[in-house]
C-alpha positions in Angstrom: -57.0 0.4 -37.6 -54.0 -1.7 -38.0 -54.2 -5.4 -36.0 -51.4 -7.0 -33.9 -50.7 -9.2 -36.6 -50.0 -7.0 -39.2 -48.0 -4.4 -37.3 -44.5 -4.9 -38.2 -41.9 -6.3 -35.7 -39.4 -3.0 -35.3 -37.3 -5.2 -32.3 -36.2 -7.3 -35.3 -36.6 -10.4 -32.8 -39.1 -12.9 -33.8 -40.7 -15.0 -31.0 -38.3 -17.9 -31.2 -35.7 -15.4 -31.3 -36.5 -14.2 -27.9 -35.6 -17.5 -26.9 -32.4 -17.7 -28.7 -31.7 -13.9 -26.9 -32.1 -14.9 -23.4 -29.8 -18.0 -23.9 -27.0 -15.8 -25.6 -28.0 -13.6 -22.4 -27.5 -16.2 -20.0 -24.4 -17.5 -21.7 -22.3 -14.4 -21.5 -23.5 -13.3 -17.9 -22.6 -16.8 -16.7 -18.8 -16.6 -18.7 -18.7 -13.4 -17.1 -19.2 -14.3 -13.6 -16.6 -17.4 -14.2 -13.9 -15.2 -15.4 -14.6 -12.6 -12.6 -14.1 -15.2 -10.1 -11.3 -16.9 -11.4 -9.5 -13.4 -11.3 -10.5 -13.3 -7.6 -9.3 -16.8 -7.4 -6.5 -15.8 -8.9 -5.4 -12.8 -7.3 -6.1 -14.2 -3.4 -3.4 -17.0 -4.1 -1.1 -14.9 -5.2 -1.7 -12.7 -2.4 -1.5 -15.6 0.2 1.7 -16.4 -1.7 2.9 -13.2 -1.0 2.4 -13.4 2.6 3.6 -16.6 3.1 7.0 -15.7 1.8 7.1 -12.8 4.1 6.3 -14.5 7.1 8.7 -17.4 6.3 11.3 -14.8 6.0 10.6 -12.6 9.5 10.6 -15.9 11.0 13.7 -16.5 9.6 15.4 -13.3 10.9 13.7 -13.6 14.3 15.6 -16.9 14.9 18.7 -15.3 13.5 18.7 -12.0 15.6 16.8 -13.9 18.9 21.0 -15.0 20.1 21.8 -11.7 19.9 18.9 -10.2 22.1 19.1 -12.9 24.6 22.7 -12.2 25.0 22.0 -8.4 25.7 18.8 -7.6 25.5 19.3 -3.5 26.3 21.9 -3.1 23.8 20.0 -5.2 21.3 17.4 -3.1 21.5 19.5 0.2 21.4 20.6 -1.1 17.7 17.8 -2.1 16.4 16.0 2.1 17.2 19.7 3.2 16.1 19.4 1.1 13.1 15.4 2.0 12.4 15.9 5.9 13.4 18.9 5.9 10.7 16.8 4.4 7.9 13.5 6.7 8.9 15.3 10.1 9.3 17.3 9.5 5.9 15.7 12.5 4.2 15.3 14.9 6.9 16.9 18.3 6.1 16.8 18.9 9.9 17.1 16.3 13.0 16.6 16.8 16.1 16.3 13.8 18.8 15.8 15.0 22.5 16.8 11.7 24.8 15.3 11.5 28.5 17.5 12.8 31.3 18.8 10.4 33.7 16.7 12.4 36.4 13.4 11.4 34.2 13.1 15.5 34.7 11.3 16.3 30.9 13.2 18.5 28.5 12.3 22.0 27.5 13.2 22.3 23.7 12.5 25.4 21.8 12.9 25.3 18.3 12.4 28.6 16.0 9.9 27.4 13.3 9.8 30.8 11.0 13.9 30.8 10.3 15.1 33.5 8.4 15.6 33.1 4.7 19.3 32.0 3.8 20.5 35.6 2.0 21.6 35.5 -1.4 25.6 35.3 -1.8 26.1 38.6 -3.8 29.4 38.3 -6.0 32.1 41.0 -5.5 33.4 41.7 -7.8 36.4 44.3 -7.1 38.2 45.9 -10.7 
């Protein structure tokens, strides 16, 4: 039988070399957790930078339209869905907007959902 001493060291580490391991170890973990939290750092300024721009420019517009509403506040309004229905039904191939009646009676609105096909325009061709 073979003793502890003369078996041979296969983790090619020797016992200060453990040592010198862990350190190395400790080294990169802790340069690894400093750059991960820089990058956090990093990216919540830029972020808050972000928003802070945006708000700073809705306030902006709010005291620039807020005249306007307080001269007419029903027409104001009217403009602004106008303006916001325009921009959201852009790309629509079909609109359809049903307003309230006057009576506050509701609507009925049929709509046919399974549409025929467009046919093919044949050419004629008459010699």
């Amino acid at each position: 039988m073979a003793s502890a001493e003369s078996t041979p060291d296969t983790t090619g580490i020797s016992a200060g070399g453990t040592d010198e391991f862990v350190r190395l170890i400790r080294s990169h973990t802790a340069t690894a957790a400093v750059a991960t939290s820089n990058s956090i750092v990093n990216l919540a300024e830029s972020e808050r930078i972000q928003l802070i721009s945006d708000l700073a420019s809705r306030a902006t517009n709010f005291v620039s339209i807020l005249p306007w509403y307080e001269t007419n506040a029903d027409l104001f309004v009217q403009k602004q869905f106008n303006e916001t229905m325009g921009r959201v039904l852009t790309n629509l191939q079909d609109k359809i907007y049903v307003s309230e009646r006057t009576s506050g009676k509701p609507r009925d609105l049929w709509l046919m959902l399974n549409r025929e096909p467009p046919k093919p325009a044949t050419a004629n061709t008459n010699l």
